[in-house]
C-alpha positions as CSV (number, residue, x, y, z in Angstrom):
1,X,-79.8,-74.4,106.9
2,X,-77.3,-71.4,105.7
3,X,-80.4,-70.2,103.5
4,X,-83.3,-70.3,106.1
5,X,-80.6,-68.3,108.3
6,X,-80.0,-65.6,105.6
7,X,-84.0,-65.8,105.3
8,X,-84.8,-65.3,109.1
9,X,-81.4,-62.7,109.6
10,X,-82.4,-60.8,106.8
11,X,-86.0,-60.2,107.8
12,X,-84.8,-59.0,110.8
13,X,-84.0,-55.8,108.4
14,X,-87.3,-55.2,107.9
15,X,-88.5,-55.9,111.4
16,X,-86.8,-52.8,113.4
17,X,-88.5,-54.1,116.4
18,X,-88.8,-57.7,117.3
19,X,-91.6,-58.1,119.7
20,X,-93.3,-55.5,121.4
21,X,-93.7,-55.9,124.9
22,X,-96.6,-54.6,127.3
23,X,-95.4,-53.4,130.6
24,X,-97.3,-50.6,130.9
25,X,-100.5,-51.9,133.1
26,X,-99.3,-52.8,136.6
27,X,-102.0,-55.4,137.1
28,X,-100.8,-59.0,138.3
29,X,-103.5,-60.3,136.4
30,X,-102.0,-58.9,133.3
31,X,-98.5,-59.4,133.9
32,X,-99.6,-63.2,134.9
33,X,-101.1,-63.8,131.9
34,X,-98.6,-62.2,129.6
35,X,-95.4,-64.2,131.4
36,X,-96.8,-67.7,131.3
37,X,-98.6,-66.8,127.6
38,X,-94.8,-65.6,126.4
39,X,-93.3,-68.9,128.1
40,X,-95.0,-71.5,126.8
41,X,-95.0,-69.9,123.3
42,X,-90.9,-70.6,123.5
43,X,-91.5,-73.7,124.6
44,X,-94.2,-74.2,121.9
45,X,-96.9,-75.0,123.8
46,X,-99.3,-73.0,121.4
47,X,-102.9,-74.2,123.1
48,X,-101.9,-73.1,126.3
49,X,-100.6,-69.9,125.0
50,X,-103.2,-69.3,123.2
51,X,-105.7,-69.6,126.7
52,X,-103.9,-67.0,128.4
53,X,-103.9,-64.4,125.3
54,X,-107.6,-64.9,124.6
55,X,-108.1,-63.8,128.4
56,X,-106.3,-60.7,127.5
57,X,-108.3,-59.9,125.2
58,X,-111.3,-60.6,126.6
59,X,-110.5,-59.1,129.8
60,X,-108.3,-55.8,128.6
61,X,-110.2,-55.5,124.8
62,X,-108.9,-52.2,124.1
63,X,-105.1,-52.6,125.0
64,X,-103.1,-54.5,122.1
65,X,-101.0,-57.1,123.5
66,X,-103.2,-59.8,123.9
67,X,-103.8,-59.3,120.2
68,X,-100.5,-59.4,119.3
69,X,-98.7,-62.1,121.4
70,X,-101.9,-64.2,119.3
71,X,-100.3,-63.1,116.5
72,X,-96.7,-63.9,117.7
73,X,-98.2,-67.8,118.3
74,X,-98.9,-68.0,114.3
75,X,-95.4,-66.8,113.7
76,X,-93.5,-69.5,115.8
77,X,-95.6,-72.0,114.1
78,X,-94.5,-70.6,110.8
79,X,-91.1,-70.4,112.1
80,X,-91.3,-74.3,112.7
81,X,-92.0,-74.7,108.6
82,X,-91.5,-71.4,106.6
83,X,-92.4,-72.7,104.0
84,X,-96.2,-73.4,104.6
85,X,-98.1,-70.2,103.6
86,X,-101.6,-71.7,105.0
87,X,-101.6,-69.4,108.1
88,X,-100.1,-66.1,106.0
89,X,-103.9,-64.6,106.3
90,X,-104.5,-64.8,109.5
91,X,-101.0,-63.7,110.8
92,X,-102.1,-60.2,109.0
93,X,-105.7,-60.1,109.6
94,X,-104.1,-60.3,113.5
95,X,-101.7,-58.1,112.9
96,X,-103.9,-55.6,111.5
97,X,-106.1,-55.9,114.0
98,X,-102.8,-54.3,116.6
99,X,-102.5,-51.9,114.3
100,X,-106.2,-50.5,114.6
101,X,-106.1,-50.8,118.2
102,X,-103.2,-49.0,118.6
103,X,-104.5,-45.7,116.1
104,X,-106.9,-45.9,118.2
105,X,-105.0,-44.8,121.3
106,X,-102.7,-42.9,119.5
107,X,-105.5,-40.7,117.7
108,X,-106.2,-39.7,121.4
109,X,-102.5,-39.7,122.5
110,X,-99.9,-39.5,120.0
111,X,-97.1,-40.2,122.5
112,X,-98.4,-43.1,124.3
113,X,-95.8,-45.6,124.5
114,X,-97.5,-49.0,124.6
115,X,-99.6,-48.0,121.3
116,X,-96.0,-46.6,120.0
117,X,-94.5,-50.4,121.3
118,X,-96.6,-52.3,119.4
119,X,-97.4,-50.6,116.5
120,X,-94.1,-50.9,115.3
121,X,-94.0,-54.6,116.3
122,X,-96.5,-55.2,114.4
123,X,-95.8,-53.5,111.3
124,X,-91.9,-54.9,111.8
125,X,-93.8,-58.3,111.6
126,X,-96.0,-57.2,108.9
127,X,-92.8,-56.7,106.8
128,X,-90.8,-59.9,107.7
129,X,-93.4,-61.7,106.8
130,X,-93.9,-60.0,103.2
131,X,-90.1,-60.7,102.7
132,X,-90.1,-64.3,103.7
133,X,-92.7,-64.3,100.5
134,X,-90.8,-62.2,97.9
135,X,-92.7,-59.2,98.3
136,X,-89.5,-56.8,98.9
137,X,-91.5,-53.5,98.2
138,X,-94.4,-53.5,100.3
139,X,-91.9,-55.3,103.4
140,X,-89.5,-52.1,102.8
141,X,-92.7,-50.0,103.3
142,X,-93.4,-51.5,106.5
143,X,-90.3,-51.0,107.6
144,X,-89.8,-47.8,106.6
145,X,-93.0,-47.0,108.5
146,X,-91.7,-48.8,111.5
147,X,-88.5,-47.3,112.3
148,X,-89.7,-43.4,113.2
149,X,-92.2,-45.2,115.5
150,X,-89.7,-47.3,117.2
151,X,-87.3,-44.1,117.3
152,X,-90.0,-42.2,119.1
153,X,-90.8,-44.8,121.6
154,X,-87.2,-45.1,122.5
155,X,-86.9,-40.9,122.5
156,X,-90.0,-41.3,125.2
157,X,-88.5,-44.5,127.0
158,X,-84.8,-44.5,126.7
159,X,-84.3,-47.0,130.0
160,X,-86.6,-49.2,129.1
161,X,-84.6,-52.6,128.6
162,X,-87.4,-54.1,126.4
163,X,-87.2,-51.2,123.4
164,X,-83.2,-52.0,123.7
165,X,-84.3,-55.5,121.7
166,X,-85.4,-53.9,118.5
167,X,-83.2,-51.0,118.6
168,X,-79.9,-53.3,119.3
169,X,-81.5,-55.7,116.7
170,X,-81.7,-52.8,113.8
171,X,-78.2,-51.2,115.0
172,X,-76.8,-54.4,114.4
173,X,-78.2,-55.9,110.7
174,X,-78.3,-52.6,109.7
175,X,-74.3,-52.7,109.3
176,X,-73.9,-55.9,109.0
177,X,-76.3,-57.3,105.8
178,X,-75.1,-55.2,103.8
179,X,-71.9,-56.2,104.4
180,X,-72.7,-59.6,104.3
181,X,-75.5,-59.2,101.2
182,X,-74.4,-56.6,98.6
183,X,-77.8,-56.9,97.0
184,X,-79.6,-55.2,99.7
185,X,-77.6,-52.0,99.7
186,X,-80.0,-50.0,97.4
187,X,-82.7,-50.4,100.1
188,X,-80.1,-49.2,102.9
189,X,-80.2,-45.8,101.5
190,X,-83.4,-44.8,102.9
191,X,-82.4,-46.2,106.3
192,X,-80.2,-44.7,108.9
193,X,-76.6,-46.1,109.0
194,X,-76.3,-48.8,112.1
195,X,-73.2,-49.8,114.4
196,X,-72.9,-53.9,115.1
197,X,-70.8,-53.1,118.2
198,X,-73.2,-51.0,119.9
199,X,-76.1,-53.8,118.7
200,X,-74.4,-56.4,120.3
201,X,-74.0,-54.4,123.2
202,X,-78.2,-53.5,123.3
203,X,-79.1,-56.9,122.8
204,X,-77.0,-58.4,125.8
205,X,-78.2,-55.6,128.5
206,X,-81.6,-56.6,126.8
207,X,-81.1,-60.2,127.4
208,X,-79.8,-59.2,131.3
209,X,-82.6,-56.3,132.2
210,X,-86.0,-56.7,130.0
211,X,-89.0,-57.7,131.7
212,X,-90.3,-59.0,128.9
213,X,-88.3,-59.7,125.9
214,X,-85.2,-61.6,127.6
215,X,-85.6,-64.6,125.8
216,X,-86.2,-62.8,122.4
217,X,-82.9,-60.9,123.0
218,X,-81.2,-63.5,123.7
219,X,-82.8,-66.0,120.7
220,X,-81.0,-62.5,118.7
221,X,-77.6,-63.0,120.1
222,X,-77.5,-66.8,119.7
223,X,-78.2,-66.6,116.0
224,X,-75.7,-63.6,115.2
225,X,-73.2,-65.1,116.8
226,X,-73.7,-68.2,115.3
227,X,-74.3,-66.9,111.9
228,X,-72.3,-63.6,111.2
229,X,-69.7,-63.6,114.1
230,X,-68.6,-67.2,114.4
231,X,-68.3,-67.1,117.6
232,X,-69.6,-70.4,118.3
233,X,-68.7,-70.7,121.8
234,X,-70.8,-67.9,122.5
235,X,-73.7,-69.3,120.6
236,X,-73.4,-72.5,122.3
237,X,-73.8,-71.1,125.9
238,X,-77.3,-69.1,124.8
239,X,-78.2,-72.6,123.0
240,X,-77.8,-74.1,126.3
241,X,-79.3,-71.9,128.4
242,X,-82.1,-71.3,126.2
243,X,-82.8,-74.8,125.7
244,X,-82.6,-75.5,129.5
245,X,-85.2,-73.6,130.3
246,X,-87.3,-74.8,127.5
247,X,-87.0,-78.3,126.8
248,X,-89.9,-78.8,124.5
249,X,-88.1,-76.4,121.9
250,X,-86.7,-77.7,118.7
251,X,-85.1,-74.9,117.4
252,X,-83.1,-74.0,120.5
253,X,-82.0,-77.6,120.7
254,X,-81.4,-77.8,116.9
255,X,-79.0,-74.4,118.1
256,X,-77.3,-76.6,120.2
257,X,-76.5,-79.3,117.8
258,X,-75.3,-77.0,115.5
259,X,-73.1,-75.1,117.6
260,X,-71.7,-78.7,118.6
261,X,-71.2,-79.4,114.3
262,X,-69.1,-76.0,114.3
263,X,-66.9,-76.7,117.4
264,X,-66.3,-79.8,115.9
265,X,-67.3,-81.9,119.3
266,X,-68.8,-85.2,118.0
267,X,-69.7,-86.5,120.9
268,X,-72.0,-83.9,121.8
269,X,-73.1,-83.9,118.3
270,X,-74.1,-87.3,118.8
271,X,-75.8,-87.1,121.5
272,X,-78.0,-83.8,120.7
273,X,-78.7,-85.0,117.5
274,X,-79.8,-88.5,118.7
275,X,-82.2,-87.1,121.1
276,X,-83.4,-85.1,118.2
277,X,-84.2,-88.3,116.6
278,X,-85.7,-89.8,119.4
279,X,-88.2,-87.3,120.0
280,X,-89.0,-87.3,116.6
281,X,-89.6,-90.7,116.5
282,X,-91.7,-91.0,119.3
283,X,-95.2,-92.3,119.5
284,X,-96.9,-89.0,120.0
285,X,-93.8,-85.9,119.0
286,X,-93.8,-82.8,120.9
287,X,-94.7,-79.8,118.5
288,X,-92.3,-79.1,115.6
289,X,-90.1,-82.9,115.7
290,X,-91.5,-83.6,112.6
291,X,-89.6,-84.1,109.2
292,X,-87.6,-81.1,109.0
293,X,-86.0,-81.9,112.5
294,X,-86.1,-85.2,111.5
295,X,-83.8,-84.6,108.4
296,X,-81.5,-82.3,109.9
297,X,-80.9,-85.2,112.9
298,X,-80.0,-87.7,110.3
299,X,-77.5,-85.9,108.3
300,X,-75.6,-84.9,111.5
301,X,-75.5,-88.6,112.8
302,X,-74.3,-89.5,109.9
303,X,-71.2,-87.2,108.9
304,X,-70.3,-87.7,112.6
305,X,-70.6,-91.8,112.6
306,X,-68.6,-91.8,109.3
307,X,-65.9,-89.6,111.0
308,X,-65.7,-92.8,113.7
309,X,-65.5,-95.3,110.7
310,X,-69.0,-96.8,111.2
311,X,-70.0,-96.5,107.5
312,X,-72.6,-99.5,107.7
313,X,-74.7,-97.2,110.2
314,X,-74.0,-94.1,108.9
315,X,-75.1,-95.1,105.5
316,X,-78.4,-95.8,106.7
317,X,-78.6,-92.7,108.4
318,X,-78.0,-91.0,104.9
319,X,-80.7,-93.2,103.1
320,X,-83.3,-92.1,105.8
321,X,-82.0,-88.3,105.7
322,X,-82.7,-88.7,101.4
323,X,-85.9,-90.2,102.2
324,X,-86.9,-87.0,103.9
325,X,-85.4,-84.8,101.4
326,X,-87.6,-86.1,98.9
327,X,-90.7,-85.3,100.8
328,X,-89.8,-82.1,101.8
329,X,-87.5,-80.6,99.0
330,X,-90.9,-79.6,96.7
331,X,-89.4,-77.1,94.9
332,X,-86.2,-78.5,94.2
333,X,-83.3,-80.7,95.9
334,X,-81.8,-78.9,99.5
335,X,-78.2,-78.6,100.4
336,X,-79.3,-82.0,102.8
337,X,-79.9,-84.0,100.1
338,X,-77.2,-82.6,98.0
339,X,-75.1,-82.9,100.4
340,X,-76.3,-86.7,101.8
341,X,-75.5,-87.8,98.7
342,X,-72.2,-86.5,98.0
343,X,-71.5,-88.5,101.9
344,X,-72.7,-91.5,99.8
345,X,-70.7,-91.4,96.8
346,X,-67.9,-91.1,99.5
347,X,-68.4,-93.9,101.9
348,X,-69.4,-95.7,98.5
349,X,-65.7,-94.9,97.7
350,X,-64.2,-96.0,101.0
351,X,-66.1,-99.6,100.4
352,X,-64.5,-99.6,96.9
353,X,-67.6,-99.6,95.3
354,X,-66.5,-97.1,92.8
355,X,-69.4,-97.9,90.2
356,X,-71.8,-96.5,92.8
357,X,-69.7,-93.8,93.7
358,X,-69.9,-92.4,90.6
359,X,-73.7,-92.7,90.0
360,X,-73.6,-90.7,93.5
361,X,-71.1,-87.7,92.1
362,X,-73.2,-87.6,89.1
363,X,-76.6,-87.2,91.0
364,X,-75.1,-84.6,92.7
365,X,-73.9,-82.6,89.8
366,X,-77.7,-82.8,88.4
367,X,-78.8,-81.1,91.9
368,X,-78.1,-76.8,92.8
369,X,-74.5,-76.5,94.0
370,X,-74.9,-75.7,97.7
371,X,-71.3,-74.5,99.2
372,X,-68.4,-76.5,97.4
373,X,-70.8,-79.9,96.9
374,X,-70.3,-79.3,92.9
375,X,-66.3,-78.9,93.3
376,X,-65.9,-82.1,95.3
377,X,-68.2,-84.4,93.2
378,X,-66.1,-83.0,90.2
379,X,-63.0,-83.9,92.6
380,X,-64.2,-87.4,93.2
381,X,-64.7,-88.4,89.9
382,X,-61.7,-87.5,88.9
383,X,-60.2,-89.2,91.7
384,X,-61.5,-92.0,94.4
385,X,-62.5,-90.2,97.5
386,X,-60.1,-90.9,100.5
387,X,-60.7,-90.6,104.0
């Protein structure tokens, strides 16, 4: 989980601007359309989004933000499994299709701030994408191409909440990755400096005052302070909220459940990861309770049932969570099934079955160390794990 958050945050350096936003024809029609499109894309309703960006395209084929919220529908169904490349091609193909629409306008009016808006979304996209796939260059070139178009929308439109999204967003990881990631700060040269503070301060008057981008500004604030300020109670309340108003989202309500796991409430954790679980099992899932979800559900139902002692139960929750590693660790074993398996060798301990115990510490030390997983299976076979 730690690494698809360092994935996802450290995209965000390349993006600059998060999602452009089209407030710039008055029509109902349009802003209809373009509301109920962006809602049921957060609640991953992708068909229904889909209808009501088609119509903008059909009926406004020169303007780019039909185009581009269709793009924005491939990239929450890649957010749902990053690792499945199949719809790479036509993420770009769309996104290059913004891109022409918007040179268009621009060749005719170089200051026009909707082509400005979503050109840079699109190139910010552009690159996140090419980093999520190892391609570091050419996703620096995006973003370096993205940033003096974001700056001049913003120079153009200083009070508009929506450009306060991608601005807050790159004043924010701008200081703070390469704090975080040493490795990066070779890029940062050719990149203004940022301020977190001020960041934070963008994002939550984004998440107040944007017509549009609300819910995108706020999905930025859960995750940095979840994952860079710690500040779980804070994450927790944008979890909830966010997750309130859409139900049928698994990665706001895996948010929750997390933020539960980091305030240490196991009751909640319980409970939010059970649900999990129950949707996922479920005759017919709603869109993205599939394995990953699945997995994550598991593992967190059973650290918390061992806390209460019940290591019958939670051990078959830990068989099930290694089942779905298996399936879905391809390219090598996760920190789940690490991890699960160390929780074995442990309860294994606790049962006095130290025989299997060991077997459990020794798979483990054959798997990547993920956090301290190698330290403790050294320290339980040295010595019987006690509760």
């Amino acid at each position: 989980m730690r690494r698809r958050s360092f994935n996802t945050i450290l995209l965000l350096f390349f993006l600059i601007f998060s999602q452009g936003k089209a407030q710039w024809i008055t029509s109902p029609d349009f802003d209809e359309h373009t509301r109920k499109g962006i809602d049921h894309v957060y609640n991953l309703e992708f068909s229904q989004a889909d209808s009501d960006f088609y119509y903008l395209t059909r009926t406004y084929p020169d303007h780019p933000a039909g185009y581009f919220f269709l793009a924005m529908v491939d990239w929450w169904k890649m957010l749902l499994d990053l690792d499945n490349t199949s719809l790479d091609d036509d993420f770009v193909d769309r996104l290059d299709v913004v891109i022409d629409k918007c040179d268009k306008i621009l060749d005719k009016k170089p200051d026009d701030i909707t082509a400005l808006f979503f050109k840079g979304g699109a190139l910010g996209f552009r690159g996140r994408l090419r980093a999520n796939r190892g391609n570091w260059l050419r996703a620096a070139n995006d973003g370096r191409l993205a940033l003096p178009i974001v700056q001049k929308a913003y120079k153009i439109a200083p009070d508009n909440d929506d450009i306060l999204l991608g601005i807050g967003i790159y004043n924010y990881y701008a200081e703070v990755i390469p704090e975080e990631y040493p490795i990066v700060k070779p890029l940062m040269l050719v990149f203004p400096s940022g301020d977190k503070q001020k960041g934070i301060e963008e994002l939550i008057e984004a998440s107040l005052h944007a017509k549009y981008a609300a819910v995108e500004a706020s999905y930025f604030l859960m995750q940095l302070y979840y994952t860079f300020e710690h500040q779980y109670d804070k994450a927790l309340g944008i979890a909830l909220r966010l997750s309130a108003k859409f139900p049928k989202n698994v990665l706001f309500q895996r948010y929750v459940g997390r933020c539960y796991v980091s305030l240490n409430n196991a009751d909640s954790v319980l409970a939010t990861f059970q649900d999990i679980l129950t949707r996922c099992d479920a005759p017919h899932p709603l869109t993205g309770y599939g394995s990953s979800a699945r997995r994550e559900a598991l593992y967190y139902l059973g650290v918390y049932t061992m806390m209460k002692g019940n290591y019958d139960k939670a051990l078959q929750y830990f068989y099930n969570c290694d089942k779905e590693s298996r399936a879905l660790d391809a390219d090598g074993a996760s920190g789940f099934m690490a991890m699960t398996n160390l929780k074995v060798g442990m309860i294994y301990d606790l049962q006095k079955k130290r025989d299997y115990a060991v077997q459990q510490y020794r798979k483990v030390l054959d798997m990547k160390n993920f956090g301290t997983s190698h330290d403790q299976a050294e320290q339980y076979l040295e010595s019987p794990y006690k509760q």
